[in-house]
ROMARTI-620327 format. One line per 10 residues: number of its first residue (from 1); their letters; for each residue x, y, z of C-alpha. Coordinates in steps of 0.25 Angstrom, whole numbers. Each point is the difference from the previous one (the first is absolute). Layout:
NUM) A) X Y Z; ...
END
This chain:
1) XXXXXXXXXX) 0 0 0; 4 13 -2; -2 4 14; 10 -10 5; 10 3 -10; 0 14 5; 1 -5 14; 11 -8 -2; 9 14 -8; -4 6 13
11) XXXXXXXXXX) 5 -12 7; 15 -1 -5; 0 18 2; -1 -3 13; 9 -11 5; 10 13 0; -5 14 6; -8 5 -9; -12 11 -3; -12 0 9
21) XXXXXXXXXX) -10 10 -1; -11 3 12; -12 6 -1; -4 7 13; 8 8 7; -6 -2 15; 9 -9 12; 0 -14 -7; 5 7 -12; 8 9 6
31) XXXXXXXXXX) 6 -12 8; 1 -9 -11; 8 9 -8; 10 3 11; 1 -14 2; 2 -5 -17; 11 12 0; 7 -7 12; -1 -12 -9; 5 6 -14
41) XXXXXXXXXX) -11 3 -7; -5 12 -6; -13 6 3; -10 9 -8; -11 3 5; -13 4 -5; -5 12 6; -14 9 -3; 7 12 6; 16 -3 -5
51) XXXXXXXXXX) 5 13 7; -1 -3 14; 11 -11 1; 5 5 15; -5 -13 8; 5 -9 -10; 13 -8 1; 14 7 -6; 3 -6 -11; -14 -3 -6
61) XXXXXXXXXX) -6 7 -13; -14 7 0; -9 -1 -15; -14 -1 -3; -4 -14 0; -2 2 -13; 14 3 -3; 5 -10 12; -8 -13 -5; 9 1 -12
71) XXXXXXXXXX) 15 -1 9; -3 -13 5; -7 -14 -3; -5 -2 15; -10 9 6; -2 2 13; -14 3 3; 1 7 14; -14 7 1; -13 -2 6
81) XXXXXXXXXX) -12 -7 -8; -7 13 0; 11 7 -8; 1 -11 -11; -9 7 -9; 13 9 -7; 5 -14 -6; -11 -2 -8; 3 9 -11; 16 -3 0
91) XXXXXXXXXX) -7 -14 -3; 8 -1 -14; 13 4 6; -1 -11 10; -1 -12 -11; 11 -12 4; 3 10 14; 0 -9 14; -8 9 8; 4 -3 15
101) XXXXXXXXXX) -13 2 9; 3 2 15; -13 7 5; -8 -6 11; -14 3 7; -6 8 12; -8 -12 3; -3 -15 -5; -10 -2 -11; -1 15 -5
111) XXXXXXXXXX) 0 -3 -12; -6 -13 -8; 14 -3 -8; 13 2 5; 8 15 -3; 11 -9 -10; -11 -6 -8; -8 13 -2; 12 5 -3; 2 -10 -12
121) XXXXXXXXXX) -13 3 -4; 2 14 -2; 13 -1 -6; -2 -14 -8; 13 3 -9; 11 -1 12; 2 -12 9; -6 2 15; 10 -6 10; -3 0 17
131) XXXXXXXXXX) 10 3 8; 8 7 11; -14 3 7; 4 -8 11; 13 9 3; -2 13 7; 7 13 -3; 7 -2 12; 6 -12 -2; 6 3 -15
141) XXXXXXXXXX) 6 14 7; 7 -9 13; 4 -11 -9; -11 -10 1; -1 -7 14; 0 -15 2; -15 2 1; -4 7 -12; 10 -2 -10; -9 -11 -8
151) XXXXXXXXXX) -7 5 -14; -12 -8 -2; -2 1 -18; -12 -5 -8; -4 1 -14; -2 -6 -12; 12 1 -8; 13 -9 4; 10 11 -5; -6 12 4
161) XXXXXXXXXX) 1 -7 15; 14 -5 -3; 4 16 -2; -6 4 12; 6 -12 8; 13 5 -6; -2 13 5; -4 -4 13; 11 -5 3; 8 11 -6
171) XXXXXXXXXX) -4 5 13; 3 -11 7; -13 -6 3; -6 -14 0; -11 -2 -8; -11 -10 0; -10 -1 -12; -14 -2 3; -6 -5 -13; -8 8 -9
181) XXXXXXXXXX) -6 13 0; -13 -7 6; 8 0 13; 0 15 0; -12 2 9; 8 -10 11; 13 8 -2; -8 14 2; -6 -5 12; 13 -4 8
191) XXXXXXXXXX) 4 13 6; -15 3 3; 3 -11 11; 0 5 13; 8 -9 8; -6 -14 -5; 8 -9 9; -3 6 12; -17 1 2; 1 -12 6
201) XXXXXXXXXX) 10 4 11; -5 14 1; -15 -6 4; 6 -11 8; 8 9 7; -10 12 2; -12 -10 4; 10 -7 11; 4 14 4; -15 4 2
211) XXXXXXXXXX) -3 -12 7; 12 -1 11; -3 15 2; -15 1 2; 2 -13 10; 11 6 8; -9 12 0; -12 -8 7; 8 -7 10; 9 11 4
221) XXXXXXXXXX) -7 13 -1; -14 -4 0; 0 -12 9; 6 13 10; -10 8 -2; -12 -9 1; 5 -8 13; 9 11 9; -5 13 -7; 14 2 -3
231) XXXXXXXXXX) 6 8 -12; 11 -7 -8; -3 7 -13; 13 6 -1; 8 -15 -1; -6 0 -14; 9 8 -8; 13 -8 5; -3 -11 10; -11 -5 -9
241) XXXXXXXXXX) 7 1 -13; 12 -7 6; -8 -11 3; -8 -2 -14; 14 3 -10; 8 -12 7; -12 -9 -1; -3 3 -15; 16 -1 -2; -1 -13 4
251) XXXXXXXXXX) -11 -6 -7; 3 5 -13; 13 -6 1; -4 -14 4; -11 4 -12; 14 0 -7; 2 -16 0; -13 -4 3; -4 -2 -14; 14 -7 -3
261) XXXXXXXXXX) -5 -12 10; -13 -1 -5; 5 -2 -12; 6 -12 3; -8 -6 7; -10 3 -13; 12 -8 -8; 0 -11 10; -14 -2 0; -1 -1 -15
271) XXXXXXXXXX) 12 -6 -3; 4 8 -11; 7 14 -2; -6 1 -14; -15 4 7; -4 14 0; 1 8 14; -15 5 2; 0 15 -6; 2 7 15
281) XXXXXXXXXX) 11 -9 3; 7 6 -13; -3 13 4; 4 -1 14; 13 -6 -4; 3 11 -9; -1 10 9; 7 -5 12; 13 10 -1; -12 13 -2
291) XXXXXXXXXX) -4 -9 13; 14 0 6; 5 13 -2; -14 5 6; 3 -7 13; 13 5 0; -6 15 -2; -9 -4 12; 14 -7 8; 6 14 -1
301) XXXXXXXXXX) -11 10 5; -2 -11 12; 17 2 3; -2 15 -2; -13 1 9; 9 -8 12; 9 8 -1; -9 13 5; -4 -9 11; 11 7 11
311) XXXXXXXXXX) -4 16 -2; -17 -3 -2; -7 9 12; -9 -12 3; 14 -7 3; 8 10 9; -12 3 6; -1 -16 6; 14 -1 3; 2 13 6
321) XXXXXXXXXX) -13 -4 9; 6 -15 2; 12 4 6; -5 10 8; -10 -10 6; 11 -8 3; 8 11 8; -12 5 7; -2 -15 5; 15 -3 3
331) XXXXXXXXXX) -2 -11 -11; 11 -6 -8; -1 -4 -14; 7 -13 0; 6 -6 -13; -8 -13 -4; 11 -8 -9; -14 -8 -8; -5 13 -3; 14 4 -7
341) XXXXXXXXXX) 2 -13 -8; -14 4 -5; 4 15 -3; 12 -5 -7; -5 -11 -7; -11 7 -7; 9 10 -5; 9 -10 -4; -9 -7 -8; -7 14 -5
351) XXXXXXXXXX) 15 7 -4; 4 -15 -7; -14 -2 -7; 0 15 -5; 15 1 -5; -4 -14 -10; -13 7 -4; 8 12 -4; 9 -11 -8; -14 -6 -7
361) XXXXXXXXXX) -2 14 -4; 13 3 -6; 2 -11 -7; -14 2 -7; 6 10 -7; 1 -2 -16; 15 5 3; 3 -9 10; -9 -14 -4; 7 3 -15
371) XXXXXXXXXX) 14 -3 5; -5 -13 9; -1 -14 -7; -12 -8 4; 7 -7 11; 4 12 7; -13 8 -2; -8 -12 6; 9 -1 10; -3 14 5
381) XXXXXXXXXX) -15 -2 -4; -3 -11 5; 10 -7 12; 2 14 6; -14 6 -3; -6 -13 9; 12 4 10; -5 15 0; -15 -3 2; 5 -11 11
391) XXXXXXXXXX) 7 11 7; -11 10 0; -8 -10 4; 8 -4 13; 1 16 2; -17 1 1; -1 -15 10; 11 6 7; -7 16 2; -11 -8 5
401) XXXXXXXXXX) 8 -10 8; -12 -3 11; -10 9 -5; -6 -12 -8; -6 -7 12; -4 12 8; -14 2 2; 1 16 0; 8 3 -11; -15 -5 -7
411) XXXXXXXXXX) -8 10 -1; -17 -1 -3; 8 -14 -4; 7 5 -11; 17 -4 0; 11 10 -1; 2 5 -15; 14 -8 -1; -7 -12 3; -9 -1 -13
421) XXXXXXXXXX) 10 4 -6; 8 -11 0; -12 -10 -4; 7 0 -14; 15 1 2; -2 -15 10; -8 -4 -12; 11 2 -10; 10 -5 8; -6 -13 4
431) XXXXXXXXXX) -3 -1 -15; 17 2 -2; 1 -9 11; -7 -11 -7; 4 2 -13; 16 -1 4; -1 -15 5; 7 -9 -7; -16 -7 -4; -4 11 -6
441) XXXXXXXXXX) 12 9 -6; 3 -13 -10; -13 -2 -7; 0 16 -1; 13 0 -7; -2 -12 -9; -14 7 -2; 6 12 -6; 11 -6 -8; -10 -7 -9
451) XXXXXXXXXX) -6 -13 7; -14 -2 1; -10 -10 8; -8 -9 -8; 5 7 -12; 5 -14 -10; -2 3 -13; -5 11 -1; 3 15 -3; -1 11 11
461) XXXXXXXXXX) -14 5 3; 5 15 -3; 12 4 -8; -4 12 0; 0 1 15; 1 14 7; 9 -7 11; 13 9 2; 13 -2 10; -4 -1 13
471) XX) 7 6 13; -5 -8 12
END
């Protein structure tokens, strides 16, 4: 086809630096053409108003499009949708051109077609090829960041996307191609998602937040003022708080691992790694670092709310009247050595499981679990992850130490906070705990290296099966 032979001239221009041409001349054009000038290339862009060139990178050249479109065999296409409508008359000009659309939307669905293929509608004479929607400006002006240096390309010609692959990475940018112009709509939609991973933890954590703090708020405060009269409204901003952020904390981390366990039980009890996890498993599973790092989040304002603990009003205010109880009674505060194996243990455990939580969270980190092989990183994950929800653990039976079996400490019968708090970490761990025997860890392992039960002569149930690594 024409088309493609057209392509594949632009295509041999650009495996040097060559002539790109941008039409737009707002921050991802502007950032763009700072960034193919870094890289070599020569840059024309296509103005309506020529003359005002300040903002634009030095270096650059400023022509009408009608004047630009003809320096280069790649076009750019950095615009708006709504502003489309002055290429309609360069129509002729832009036969066998590979226009480069990078616009995206205000919302999902605003349109019934995609902007890339209204685009080849309106200009039916050039090549229309997605990309670079997915990269901010940001990112091309700081050199592309682990996170967002991947340029998502779709259309319908092969060489028209081999140039702008080449020119990609020009700019030293992976590149990753996503079918056909169809697959616009799905491209234009990515950086319209607001944080897709992390719904799922955001709700978790928000409706366990709610939930440890309106029952602290009952036992504590209103408990107070229906049976003594007594006004303890003023614990809610710190005391409370400090109660619901380390029981959150800890949930969501055993939520963490949880899902891992259940799967293989799920895999014992089938038999079979090729059997589909049910649809909320797979989603649970694939949010546990959102899940992680939320605890993690929670871990910290627990550690920073402690620390206020010493100079709170409510605070002084006992000890100062303590200690002069004691004085005005001749009384002596004698040191109880059980009370300060508790008082050291608790911290211990606390200072041991918060320093490998903080590891968790580092190591999460694109930049960090990149330079890790799967050993290491499940490792860390897994055998230290278990250790740190272990510790925190010991940390919350050790805070309560007696308080379990002590009638008072239940008020209107309802426990201490930290005590249905750790419902789900002693789930998870007795699941770990069984999972580690000798009985069960074999059948697991031989499970996901292939073997299946009852499975002679014939194929898998599910090739196609969402199953992924599991960290248990």
């Amino acid at each position: 086809m024409k088309t493609d032979s057209i392509a594949m001239a632009a295509l041999g221009g650009l495996h040097k630096p060559g002539v790109v041409c941008i039409f737009g001349t707002g921050d991802f054009g502007r950032s763009l053409g700072f960034r193919l000038l870094q890289a070599g290339y020569e840059v024309v862009y296509g103005s309506r108003h020529p003359g005002n060139s300040a903002l634009l990178p030095e270096g650059a050249k400023v022509m009408t499009h009608q004047e630009a479109l003809k320096t280069a065999q790649v076009i750019v296409v950095a615009v708006h949708r709504e502003q489309y409508g002055f290429l309609a008359p360069l129509s002729s000009a832009l036969e066998g051109k590979i226009l480069v659309d990078v616009s995206n939307n205000l919302r999902r669905g605003q349109y019934l077609e995609s902007n890339a293929e209204y685009l080849s509608m309106l200009v039916p004479e050039a090549t229309v090829v997605k990309a670079f929607n997915t990269i901010s400006a940001w990112a091309l002006q700081s050199g592309g960041l682990d996170a967002n240096r991947q340029v998502l390309i779709c259309g319908d010609c092969a060489g028209a996307k081999q140039a702008v692959v080449d020119l990609a990475h020009g700019l030293q940018l992976t590149t990753l191609d996503r079918g056909s112009l169809r697959a616009a709509s799905e491209l234009e939609d990515i950086p319209l998602q607001l944080f897709p991973l992390w719904r799922l933890p955001l709700y978790i954590s928000a409706g366990l937040l709610a939930a440890f703090f309106i029952y602290n708020v009952i036992r504590d405060v209103v408990h107070a003022r229906v049976t003594d009269g007594e006004d303890k409204s003023f614990r809610i901003m710190i005391s409370l708080a400090n109660k619901a952020f380390p029981a959150v904390a800890l949930v969501m981390l055993s939520l963490c691992y949880l899902p891992g366990a259940m799967a293989a039980v799920l895999q014992l009890y089938n038999g079979t790694k090729y059997r589909r996890f049910p649809d909320w498993l797979d989603r649970w599973m694939l949010c546990r670092k959102q899940l992680g790092l939320s605890a993690l989040g929670f871990a910290f304002l627990h550690v920073l709310y402690t620390l206020v603990i010493p100079i709170r009003y409510y605070v002084t205010q006992r000890r100062a009247t303590f200690y002069t109880n004691l004085i005005k009674e001749n009384k002596t505060y004698e040191f109880n050595p059980v009370m300060a194996w508790r008082s050291d243990s608790y911290l211990s455990m606390g200072m041991l499981g918060f320093a490998l939580f903080i590891l968790l969270g580092i190591t999460s980190l694109p930049s960090i679990s990149n330079s890790l092989n799967w050993r290491e990183f499940s490792f860390i994950q897994s055998k230290l992850g278990h250790t740190a929800l272990l510790l925190c653990t010991a940390h919350t039976f050790l805070y309560g130490w007696d308080n379990f079996l002590n009638s008072n400490a239940y008020k209107w019968c309802m426990p201490r906070s930290y005590i249905l708090a750790l419902v789900v970490p002693c789930v998870v761990l007795v699941l770990k705990a069984v999972l580690i025997t000798p009985c069960m860890d074999r059948p697991v392992t031989r499970i996901r290296q292939g073997w299946e039960r009852n499975a002679r002569g014939r194929a898998p149930a599910d090739n196609g099966s969402s199953h992924r690594p599991l960290i248990l």
